[in-house]
N, C-alpha and C positions, 0 to 999 in steps of 0.2 A: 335381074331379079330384085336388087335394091327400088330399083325405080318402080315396079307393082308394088310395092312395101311401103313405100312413101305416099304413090295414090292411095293406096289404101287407108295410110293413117289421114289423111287429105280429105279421101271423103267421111271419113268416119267426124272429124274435125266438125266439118259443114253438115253433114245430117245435129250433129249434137247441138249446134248454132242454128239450127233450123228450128229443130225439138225445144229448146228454150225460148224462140222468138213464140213460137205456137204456142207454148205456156202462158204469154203473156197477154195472148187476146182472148176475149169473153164474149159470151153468147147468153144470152136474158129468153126465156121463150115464159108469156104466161098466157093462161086463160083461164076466166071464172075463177080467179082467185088462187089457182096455183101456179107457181112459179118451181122454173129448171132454170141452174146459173152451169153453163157449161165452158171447161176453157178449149182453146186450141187443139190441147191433145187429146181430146173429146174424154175429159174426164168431171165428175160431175161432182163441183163445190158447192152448190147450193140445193138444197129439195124444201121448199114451202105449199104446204097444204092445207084447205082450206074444208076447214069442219064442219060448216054449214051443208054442203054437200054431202049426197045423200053417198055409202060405199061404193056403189055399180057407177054413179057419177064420175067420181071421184078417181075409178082407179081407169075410167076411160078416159077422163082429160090427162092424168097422169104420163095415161101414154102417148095422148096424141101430140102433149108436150114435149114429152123425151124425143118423140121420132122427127120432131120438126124440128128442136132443137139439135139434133145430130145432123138433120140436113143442112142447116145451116152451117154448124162447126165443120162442115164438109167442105159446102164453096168456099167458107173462108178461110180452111186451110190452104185449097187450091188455090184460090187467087193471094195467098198471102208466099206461098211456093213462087207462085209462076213472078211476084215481084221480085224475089229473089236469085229470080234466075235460073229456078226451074232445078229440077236431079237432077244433079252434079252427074255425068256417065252417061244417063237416060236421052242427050237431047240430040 
């Protein structure tokens, strides 16, 4: 029982080591002037928007930026895992 206790606090350890490495990489998506800064944990530091753009414009690059830049915080968290060595349990 000790030794699942131990895995346990082991993977917890290495997901938290994982979780901070992913904090620390960043993801830029712009077009037509607006900019999405997203990091690892696909959380989102930066929203620049661009006023010249008419609303309907505006709130469509918006998105097409967000969804692209989440695809990318995607792969790169996968391949930033699989350097890692992949889920600890999972392989």
């Amino acid at each position: 029982m000790f030794s699942k206790l131990k895995q346990f606090r082991d993977l917890r350890s290495q997901a938290k080591t994982m979780q901070s490495a992913l904090a620390q990489e960043t993801v830029t998506e712009e077009r037509n002037g607006v900019k999405i800064l997203l990091n690892g944990n696909m959380e989102v530091l930066e929203i620049k928007l661009n006023g010249e753009l008419t609303k309907n414009v505006q709130e469509d690059t918006v998105k097409t930026c967000f969804n692209d830049a989440l695809k990318r915080a995607q792969r790169l968290m996968a391949k930033k895992l699989q350097d890692m060595g992949g889920i600890p349990g999972m392989n």
